[in-house]
N, C-alpha and C positions, 0 to 999 in steps of 0.2 A: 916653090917647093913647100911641101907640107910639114909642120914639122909634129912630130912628135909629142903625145901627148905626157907628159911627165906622171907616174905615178904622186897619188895624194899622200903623206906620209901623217899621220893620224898622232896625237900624243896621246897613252895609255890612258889618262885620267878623264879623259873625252870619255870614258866606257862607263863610268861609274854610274851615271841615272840609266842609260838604257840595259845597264847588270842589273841593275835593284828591281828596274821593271821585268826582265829576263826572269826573277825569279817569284815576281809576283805572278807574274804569267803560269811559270809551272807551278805554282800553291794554286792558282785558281783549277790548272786540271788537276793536278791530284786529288782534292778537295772533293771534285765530279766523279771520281774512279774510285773514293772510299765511300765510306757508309752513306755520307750525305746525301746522294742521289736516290739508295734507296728511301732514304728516310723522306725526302723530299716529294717520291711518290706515295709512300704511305700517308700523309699529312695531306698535300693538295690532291688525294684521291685521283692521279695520273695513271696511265697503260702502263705497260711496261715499255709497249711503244713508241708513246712519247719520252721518255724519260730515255730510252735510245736513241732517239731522236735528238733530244737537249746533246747528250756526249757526242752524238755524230755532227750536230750544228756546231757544236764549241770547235770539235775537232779542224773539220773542213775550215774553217771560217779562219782558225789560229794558221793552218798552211798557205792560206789566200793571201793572208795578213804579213806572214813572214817573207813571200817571195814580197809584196809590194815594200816590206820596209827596209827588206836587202838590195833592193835596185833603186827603189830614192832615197836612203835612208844613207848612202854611202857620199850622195854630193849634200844632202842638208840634212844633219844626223836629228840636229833640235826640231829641227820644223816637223816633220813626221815622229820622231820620238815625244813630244809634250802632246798634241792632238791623241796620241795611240793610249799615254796615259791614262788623258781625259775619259778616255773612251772603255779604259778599265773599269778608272773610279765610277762610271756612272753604269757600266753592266754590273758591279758589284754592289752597287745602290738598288738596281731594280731589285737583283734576286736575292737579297738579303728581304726586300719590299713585295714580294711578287705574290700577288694572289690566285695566280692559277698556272697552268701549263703554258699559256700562251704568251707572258708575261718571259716564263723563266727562259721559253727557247729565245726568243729575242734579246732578253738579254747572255744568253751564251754566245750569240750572235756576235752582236757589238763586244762582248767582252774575250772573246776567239779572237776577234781579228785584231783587236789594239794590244793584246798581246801578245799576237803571230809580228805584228807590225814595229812594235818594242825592242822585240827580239831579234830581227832581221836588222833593225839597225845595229843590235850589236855584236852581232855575227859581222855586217858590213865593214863596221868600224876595225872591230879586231882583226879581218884579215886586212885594215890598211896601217898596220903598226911596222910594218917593215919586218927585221927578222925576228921579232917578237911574236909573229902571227902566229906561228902554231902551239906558244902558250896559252896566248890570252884567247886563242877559240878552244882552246880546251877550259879554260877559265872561266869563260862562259858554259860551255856545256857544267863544268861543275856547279855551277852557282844553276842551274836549270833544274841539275838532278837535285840539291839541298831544297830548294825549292818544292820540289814534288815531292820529297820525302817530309816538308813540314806541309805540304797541304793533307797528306795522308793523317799524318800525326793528328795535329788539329783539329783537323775536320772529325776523325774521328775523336778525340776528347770534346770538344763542343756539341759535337752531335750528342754525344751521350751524356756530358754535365750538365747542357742548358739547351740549346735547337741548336737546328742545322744553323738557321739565320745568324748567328753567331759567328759561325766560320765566315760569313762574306761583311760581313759586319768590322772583324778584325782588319780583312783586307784594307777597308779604309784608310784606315792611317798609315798603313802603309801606302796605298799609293797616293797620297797626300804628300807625306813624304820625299816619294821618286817623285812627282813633280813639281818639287821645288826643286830639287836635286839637280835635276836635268835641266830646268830653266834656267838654274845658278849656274851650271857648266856649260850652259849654252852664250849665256851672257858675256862669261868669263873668256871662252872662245872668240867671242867678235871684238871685242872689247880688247882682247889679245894681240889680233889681226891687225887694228886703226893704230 
């Protein structure tokens, strides 16, 4: 007889580095949705259609990224949440760094999907809190829209006190940050288990 697979029952604190990434993720779109993108074509001399192109790469890439980190992200939250970080911090390195169009779509690329990826784990996670889940996936979703509202902010204040480069410049330390964050709670979890 087969038996039954037991639902995974998740401890809330498990959420806190893939939340921090959850909202670095929305600062990095919003960041693309306010001034900065134009400013970014005005500066590296871009189409319009590339620089639709950058938003529609970032975009597509962040939902690609979110289904993959909601279907692995729910049996091994750390192993796909630190990698997706990774993959923040270093799209936010190119296009703080980026000296043409070619540069930035690529890095919207890699930097879409480690944060589609981020987030899908912790969308995963939160719906495995038991009857907590429809807080803490709104919790999430809150901490997403704060998120978008300080990449708007930001980006537009950096855009206009000193460059765009600034706005992805910031992100650094924060995902520096989320991935210690997530590493420590990852640790903490196995380390938990033995």
């Amino acid at each position: 007889m087969i038996e039954a697979s037991q639902d995974i029952r998740r401890p809330m604190w498990m959420l806190i580095g893939p939340g921090l990434g959850t909202m670095l993720a929305a600062y990095q779109v919003g960041a693309l949705l306010g001034p900065v993108r134009e400013t970014v074509q005005r500066n590296l001399g871009l189409s319009t259609v590339t620089t639709l192109l950058l938003l529609l790469g970032h975009l597509v890439a962040l939902v690609v990224g979110a289904a993959a980190g909601f279907a692995l992200g729910r049996r091994i939250p750390t192993s796909i949440a630190v990698p997706a970080v990774g993959l923040m911090l270093l799209g936010d390195l190119m296009i703080a760094l980026a000296p043409n169009g070619l540069v930035m779509i690529v890095a919207a690329l890699i930097t879409g999907f480690g944060g589609g990826a981020v987030s899908g784990v912790a969308l995963g996670l939160a719906a495995q809190t038991g009857e907590r889940r429809l807080a803490l996936l709104a919790a999430v979703g809150g901490v997403a829209f704060a998120g978008l509202l300080c990449g708007l902010v930001f980006g537009w204040f950096m855009t206009t006190a000193v460059s765009w480069r600034w706005t992805y410049f910031l992100a650094v330390p924060m995902a520096l940050i989320t991935l210690a964050v997530t590493g420590g709670v990852g640790l903490f979890a196995v380390t938990r288990k033995a």
